[in-house]
N, C-alpha and C positions, 0 to 999 in steps of 0.2 A: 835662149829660153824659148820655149814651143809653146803654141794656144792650142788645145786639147777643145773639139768642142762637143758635146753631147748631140746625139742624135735621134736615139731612142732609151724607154726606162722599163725595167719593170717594177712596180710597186709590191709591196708586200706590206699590209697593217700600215699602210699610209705611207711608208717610208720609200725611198730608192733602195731595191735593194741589186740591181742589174745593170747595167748599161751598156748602148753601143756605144763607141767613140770612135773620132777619127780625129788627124791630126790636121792644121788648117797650114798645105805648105804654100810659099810662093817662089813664083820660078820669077825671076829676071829682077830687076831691080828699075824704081822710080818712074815716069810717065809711062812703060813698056811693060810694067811688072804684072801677071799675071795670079791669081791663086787658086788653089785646088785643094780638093783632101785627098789625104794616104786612106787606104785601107782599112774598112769599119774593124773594130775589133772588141770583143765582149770581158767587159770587166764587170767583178763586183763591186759591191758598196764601200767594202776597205783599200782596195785600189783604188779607186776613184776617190776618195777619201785623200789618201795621199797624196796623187796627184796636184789637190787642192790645194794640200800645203806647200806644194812648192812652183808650181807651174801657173800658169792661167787656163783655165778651164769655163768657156763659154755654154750659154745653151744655141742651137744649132735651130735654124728656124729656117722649112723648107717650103716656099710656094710653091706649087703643080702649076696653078696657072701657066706662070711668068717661066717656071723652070729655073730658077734664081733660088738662091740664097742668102741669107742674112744673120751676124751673130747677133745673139739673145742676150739677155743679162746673164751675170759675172755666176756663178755656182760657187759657194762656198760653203764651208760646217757649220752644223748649228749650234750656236752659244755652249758649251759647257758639255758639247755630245759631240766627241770628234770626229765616228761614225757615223753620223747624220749630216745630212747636205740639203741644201737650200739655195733657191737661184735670190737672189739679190742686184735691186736697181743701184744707179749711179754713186748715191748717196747713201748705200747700206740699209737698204731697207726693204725686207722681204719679199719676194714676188711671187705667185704660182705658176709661172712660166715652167720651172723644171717641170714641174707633175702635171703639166698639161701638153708635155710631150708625148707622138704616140708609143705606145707601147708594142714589144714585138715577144718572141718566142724565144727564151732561152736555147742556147746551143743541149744538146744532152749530151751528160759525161760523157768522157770514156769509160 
């Protein structure tokens, strides 16, 4: 199982409709184990959607300061709308953490 975590969104009428993701790997195993992400990569709202349904999908929370990172709360659908996403605390309970992620520039077609 893979933790997917969000990095950037772009909104559209309130919603996610964009994202960047990366993958959260770790190298080594136990006191020596190290982590890192793969390769940003731009998904829409129905991708990431899915994702939801089967994987763990964090929100991705980047200090400049410190130069660290930290995961965010859980990302999951919203009630009754399976194309809608929502970051949610421990307990399931809504947070605006996703949509106060920053936003970037979609890739253009090809």
């Amino acid at each position: 199982m893979s933790t997917f975590l969000v990095k950037n969104v772009v909104m559209q009428q309130g919603e996610v409709e964009r994202a960047l993701i990366v993958t959260l790997v770790q190298q080594g195993s136990g006191a020596t184990a190290t982590f890192g992400a793969s390769e940003e990569r731009e998904v829409d709202r129905h991708e990431l959607a899915n994702l939801v349904a089967i994987e763990t999908v964090r929100v991705f929370r980047w200090d400049e300061a410190t130069n660290t990172f930290s995961l965010g709360d859980r990302v999951s659908r919203k009630p009754g709308q399976e194309e809608y996403l929502m970051s949610v605390d421990a307990a399931g309970k809504p947070t605006p953490e996703l949509f106060d992620l920053p936003t970037f520039t979609p890739a253009a077609p090809d």
